[in-house]
C-alpha positions in Angstrom: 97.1 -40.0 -39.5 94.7 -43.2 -38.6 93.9 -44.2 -35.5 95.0 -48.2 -34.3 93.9 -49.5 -31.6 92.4 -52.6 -30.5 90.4 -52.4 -27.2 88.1 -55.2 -26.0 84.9 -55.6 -24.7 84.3 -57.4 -20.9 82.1 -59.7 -22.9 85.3 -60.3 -25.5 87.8 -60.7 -22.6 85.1 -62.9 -20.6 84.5 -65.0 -23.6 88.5 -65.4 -24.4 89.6 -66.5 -20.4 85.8 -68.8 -20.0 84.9 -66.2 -17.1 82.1 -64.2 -16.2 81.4 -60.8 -17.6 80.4 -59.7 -14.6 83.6 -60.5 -12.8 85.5 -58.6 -15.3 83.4 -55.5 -15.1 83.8 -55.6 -11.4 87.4 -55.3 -11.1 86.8 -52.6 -13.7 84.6 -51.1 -11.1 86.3 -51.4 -8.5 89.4 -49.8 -9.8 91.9 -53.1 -10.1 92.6 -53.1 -13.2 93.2 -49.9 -15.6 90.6 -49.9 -18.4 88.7 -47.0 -20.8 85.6 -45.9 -19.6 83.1 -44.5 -22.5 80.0 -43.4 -20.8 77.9 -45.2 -18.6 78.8 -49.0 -19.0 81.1 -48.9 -22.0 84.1 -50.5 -20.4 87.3 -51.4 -23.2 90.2 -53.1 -22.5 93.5 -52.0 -24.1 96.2 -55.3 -24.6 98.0 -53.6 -21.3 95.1 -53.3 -19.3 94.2 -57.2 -20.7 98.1 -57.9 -19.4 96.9 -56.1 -15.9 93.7 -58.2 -15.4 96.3 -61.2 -16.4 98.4 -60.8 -13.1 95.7 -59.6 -10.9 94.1 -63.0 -11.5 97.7 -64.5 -11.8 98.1 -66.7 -8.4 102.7 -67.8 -7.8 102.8 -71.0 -7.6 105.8 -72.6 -5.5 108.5 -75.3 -5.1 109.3 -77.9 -2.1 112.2 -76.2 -1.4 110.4 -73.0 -0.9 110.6 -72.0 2.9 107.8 -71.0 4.9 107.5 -67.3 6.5 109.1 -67.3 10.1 105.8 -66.2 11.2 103.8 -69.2 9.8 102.3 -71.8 12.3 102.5 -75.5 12.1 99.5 -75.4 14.3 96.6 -76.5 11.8 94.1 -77.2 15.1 92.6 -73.5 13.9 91.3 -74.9 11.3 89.2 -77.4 12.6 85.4 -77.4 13.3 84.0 -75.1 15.5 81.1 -75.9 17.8 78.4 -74.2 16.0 79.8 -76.0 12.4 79.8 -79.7 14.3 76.1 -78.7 15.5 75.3 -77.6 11.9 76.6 -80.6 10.4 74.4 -82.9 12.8 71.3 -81.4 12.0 71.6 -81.7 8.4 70.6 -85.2 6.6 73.7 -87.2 5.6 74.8 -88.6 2.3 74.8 -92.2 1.9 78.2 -92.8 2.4 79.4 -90.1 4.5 80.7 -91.0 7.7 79.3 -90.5 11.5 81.2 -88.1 12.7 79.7 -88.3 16.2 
């Protein structure tokens, strides 16, 4: 009776997605995603757990005719620059090209 398995390493599964290693061993770490621990710092990944870092990184996208929440404000003025950022922005040199704001 052999064993089968195939479990990756972050480095593989950083590698295959072009992220960082260290962002896949955090989630590890931080308990996100289910992986194999082996010791100190011998993280695998088995195809499910690759499927589970797969949707935690996986972000719905969605359609015009999606409503918004009844909750959700059409008030974007929130948003805008506070005075400490507007104070920030002055004291630091501008780009050739970027507007005055003031």
């Amino acid at each position: 009776m052999g064993i089968d398995y195939t479990a990756a390493t972050p480095e593989e599964i950083a590698e295959s997605f072009g992220i960082s290693t260290s962002w896949v061993r955090e989630q590890a770490r931080r308990g996100r995603v289910p992986h194999l621990r082996f010791g100190r710092g011998k993280i695998r990944f088995l195809p499910e757990h690759v499927d589970a870092l797969i949707q935690l990184a996986t972000v719905p996208g969605h359609t015009e005719d999606d409503e918004p929440p009844e909750n959700a404000s059409t008030d974007l003025g929130a948003l805008g620059a506070t005075i400490r950022s507007i104070r920030a922005h002055q004291r630091r040199p501008h780009v050739q090209g970027d507007p005055q704001m003031f």
